[in-house]
C-alpha positions in Angstrom: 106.9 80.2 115.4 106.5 80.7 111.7 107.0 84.8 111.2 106.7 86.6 107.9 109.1 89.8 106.9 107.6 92.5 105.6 109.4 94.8 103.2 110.2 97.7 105.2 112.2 95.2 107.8 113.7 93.6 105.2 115.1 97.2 103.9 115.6 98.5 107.4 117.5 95.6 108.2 119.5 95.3 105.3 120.0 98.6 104.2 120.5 100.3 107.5 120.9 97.3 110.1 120.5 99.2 113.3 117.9 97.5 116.2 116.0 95.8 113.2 119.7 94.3 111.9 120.1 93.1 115.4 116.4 92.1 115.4 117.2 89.7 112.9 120.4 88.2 113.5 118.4 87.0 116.8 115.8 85.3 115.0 118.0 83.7 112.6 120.2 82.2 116.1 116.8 81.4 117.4 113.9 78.1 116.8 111.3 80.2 114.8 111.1 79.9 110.7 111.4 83.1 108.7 109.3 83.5 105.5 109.4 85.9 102.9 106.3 85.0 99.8 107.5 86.0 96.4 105.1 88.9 96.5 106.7 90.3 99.0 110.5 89.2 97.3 109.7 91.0 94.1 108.6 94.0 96.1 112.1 94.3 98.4 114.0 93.6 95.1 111.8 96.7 93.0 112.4 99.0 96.1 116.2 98.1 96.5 116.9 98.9 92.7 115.1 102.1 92.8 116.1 103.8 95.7 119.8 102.1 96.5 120.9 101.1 92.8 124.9 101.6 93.3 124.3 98.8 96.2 120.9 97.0 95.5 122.6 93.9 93.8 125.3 92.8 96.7 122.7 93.9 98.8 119.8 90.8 97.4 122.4 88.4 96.8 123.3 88.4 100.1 119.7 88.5 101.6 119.1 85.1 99.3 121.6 83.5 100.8 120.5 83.6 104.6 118.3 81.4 106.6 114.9 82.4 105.1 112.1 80.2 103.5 111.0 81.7 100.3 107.2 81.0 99.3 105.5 81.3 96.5 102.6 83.6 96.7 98.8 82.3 96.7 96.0 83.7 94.5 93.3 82.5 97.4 91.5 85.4 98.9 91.8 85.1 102.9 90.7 88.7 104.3 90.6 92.3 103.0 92.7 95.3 104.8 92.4 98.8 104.3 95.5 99.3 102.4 94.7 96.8 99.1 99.0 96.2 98.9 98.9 94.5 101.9 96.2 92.2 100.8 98.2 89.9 99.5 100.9 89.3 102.3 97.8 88.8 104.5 96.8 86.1 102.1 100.1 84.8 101.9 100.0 84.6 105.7 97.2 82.8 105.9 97.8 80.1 103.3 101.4 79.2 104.7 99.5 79.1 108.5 102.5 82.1 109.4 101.9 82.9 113.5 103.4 86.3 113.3 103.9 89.4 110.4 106.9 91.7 111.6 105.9 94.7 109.5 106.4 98.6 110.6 103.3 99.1 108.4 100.6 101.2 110.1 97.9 100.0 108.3 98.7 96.3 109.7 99.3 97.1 112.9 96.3 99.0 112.9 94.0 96.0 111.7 93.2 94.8 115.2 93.7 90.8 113.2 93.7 87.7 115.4 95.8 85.8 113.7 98.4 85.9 112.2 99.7 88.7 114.8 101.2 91.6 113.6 104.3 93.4 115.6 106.6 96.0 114.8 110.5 95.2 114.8 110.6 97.2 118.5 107.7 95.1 119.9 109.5 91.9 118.9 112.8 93.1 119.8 111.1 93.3 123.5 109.9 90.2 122.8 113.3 89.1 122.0 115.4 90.5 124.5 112.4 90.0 127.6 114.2 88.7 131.0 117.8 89.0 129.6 118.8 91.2 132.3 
C-alpha cells in the first residue's frame, strides 16, 4: 500500500515519538511505500525551524535519511477540501495513485473521500497491531 505522511505525523513522530514513533517504525519494517510530496517536505521543514529551532536541523537530517519516497508536488487540480492547505496533499495523492493519507487533520478525516483513504495514526496503529494478541 502506497501511504502519504502528513505533517502533523511527521512532527508527532519525530519530535515526540510516542504511539505515532512506534506507528512508524512498523511501517517502515513493513511491505507498504511511505511518501512525503515536496509540499508537504517544505511544510514539516518551515514548522520544525519555527517551533523547535535548537533541534530542527538534527531533527530533518535524520528524517531524510529514512526509508521514505520523496515526490515532487503536482500543479494538477484533483478535488477541492474545505480547508484550501490541504488541497494540495489531496492533489499530490491523487497524482502519485497514494491508497492511504495518515494525517490527524480534522478537516481530512472529516471529508468522507473514497480514495485515497484517510486514517489517523491511532486508527492505523489498530490496523497495525490487529490479531497480534
Amino acid at each position: 500500500m502506497k501511504i502519504m505522511l502528513d505533517t502533523n505525523v511527521l512532527i508527532s513522530a519525530f519530535v515526540f515519538g510516542g504511539k505515532a514513533g512506534k506507528l512508524l517504525e512498523m511501517l517502515f519494517d513493513s511491505e507498504h511505500q511511505l511518501y512525503v510530496s515536496e509540499y508537504i517536505d517544505q511544510e514539516f521543514k518551515d514548522k520544525l525551524f519555527m517551533k523547535w529551532p535548537n533541534k530542527a536541523e538534527k531533527i530533518y537530517n535524520l528524517y531524510r535519511t529514512v526509508d521514505i519516497y520523496f515526490c515532487k508536488s503536482t500543479k494538477e487540480s484533483y478535488g477541492t477540501l474545505r480547508d484550501k492547505k490541504d488541497v494540495p496533499i489531496l492533489n499530490d495523492a491523487l497524482h502519485y495513485g497514494i491508497d492511504l493519507i495518515l494525517t490527524g487533520d480534522k478537516d481530512f478525516l472529516e471529508a468522507e473521500l473514497r480514495k485515497p483513504m484517510i486514517y489517523s495514526p491511532s486508527m492505523m496503529y489498530e490496523y497495525m497491531t490487529w490479531g497480534r494478541d
